[in-house]
TORTIRO-502853 format. One record per residue (C-alpha): residue in three letters; chain; x, y, z. Coordinates in Angstrom, 2 decimals. Example, Ala and Ser with C-alpha at 12.3 -4.5 7.8 and 13.67 -1.06 7.14 Angstrom:
{"ALA"; "A"; {12.30; -4.50; 7.80}},
{"SER"; "A"; {13.67; -1.06; 7.14}},
//
This chain:
{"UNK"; "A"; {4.60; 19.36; 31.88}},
{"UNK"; "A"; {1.47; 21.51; 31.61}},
{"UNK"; "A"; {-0.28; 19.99; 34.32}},
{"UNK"; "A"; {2.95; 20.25; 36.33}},
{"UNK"; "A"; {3.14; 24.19; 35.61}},
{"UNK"; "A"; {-0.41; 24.70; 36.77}},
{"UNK"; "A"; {0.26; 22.67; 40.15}},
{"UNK"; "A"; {3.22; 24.88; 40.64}},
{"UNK"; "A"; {1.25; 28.06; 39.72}},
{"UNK"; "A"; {-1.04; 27.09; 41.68}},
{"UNK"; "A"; {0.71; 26.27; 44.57}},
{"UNK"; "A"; {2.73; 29.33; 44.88}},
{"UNK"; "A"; {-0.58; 31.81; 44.90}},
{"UNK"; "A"; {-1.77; 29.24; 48.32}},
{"UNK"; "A"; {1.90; 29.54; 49.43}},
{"UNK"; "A"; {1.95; 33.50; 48.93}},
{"UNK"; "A"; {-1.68; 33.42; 51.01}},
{"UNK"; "A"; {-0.42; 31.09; 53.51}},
{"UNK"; "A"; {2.64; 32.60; 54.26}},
{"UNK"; "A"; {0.96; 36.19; 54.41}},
{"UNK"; "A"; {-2.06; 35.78; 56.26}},
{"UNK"; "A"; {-3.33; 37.99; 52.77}},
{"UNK"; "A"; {-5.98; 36.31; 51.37}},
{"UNK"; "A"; {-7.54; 32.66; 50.51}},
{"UNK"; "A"; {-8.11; 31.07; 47.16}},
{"UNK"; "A"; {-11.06; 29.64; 46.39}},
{"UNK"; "A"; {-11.86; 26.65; 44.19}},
{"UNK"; "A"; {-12.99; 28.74; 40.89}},
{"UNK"; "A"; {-11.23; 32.00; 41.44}},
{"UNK"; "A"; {-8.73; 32.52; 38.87}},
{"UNK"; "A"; {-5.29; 32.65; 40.20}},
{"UNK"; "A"; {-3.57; 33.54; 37.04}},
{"UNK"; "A"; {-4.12; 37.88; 37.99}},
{"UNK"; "A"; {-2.46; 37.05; 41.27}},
{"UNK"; "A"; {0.81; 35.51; 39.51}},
{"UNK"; "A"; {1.23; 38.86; 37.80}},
{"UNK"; "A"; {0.50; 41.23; 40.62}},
{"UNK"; "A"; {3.57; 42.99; 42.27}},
{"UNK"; "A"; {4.44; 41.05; 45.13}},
{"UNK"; "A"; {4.00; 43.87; 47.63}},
{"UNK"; "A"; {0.59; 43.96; 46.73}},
{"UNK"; "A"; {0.20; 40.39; 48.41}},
{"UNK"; "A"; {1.73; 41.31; 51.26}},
{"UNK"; "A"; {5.05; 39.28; 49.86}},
{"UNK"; "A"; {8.35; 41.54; 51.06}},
{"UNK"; "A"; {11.86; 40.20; 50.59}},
{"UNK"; "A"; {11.82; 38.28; 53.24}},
{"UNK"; "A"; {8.69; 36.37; 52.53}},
{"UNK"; "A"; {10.10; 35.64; 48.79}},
{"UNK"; "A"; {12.87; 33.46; 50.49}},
{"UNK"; "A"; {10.05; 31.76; 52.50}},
{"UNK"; "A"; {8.94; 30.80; 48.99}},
{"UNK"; "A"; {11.89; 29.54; 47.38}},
{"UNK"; "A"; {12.31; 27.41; 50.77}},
{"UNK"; "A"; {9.14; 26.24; 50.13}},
{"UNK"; "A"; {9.50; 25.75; 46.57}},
{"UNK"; "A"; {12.73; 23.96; 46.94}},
{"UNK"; "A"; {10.95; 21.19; 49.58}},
{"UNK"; "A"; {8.00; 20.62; 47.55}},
{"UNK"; "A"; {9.34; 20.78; 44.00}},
{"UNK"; "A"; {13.04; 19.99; 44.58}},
{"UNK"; "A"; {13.46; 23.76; 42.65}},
{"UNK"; "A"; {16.07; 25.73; 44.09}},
{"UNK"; "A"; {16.26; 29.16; 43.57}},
{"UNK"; "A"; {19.71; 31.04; 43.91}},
{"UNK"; "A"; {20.39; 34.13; 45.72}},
{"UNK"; "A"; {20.88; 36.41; 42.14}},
{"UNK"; "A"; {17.34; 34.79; 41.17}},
{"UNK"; "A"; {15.50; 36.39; 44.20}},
{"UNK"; "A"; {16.56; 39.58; 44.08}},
{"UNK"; "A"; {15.03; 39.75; 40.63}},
{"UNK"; "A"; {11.56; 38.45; 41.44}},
{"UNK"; "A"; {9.02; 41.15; 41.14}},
{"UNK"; "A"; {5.83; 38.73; 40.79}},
{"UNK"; "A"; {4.97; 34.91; 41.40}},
{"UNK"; "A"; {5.40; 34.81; 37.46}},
{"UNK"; "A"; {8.84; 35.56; 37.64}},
{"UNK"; "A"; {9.52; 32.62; 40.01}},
{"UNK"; "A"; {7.14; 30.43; 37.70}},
{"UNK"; "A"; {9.74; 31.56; 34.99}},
{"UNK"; "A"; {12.49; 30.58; 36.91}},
{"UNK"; "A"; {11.61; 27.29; 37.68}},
{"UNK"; "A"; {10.87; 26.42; 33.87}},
{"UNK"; "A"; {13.80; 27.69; 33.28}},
{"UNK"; "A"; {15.86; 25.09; 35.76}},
{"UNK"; "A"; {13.78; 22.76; 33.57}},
{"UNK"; "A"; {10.89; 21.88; 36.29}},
//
């Protein structure tokens, strides 16, 4: 499960950079400060997030429900959510 949570964490920072055009991730940089960064500060708006969950849903088989994304302030909070549906 651990080594399913940091594939997901993972993934959601190169999603959020994909996505936005905002940034790469390299090999060793530690993505952990950009799961806690307000999602405006990646260039994520509202309309991105949903990009996400679509995302999230195909490639994780996580689905994320309307109420759920209007309370996502940072990749951790989707990270959160996903545990929660019991990855």
């Amino acid at each position: 499960m651990e080594r399913n949570q940091e594939a997901l964490k993972r993934r959601l920072v190169e999603l959020a950079f994909e996505i936005t055009g905002e940034g790469e991730l390299g090999e060793d940089q530690d993505y952990d400060v950009y799961l806690t960064s307000p999602l405006p500060e990646l260039g994520v708006d509202s309309l991105t997030a949903l990009e996400l969950a679509v995302h999230l849903e195909r490639e994780f088989g996580t689905r994320l429900e309307e109420q759920e994304l209007t309370q996502i302030r940072t990749l951790e909070d989707i990270v959160r959510f996903v545990e929660a549906k019991g990855d």
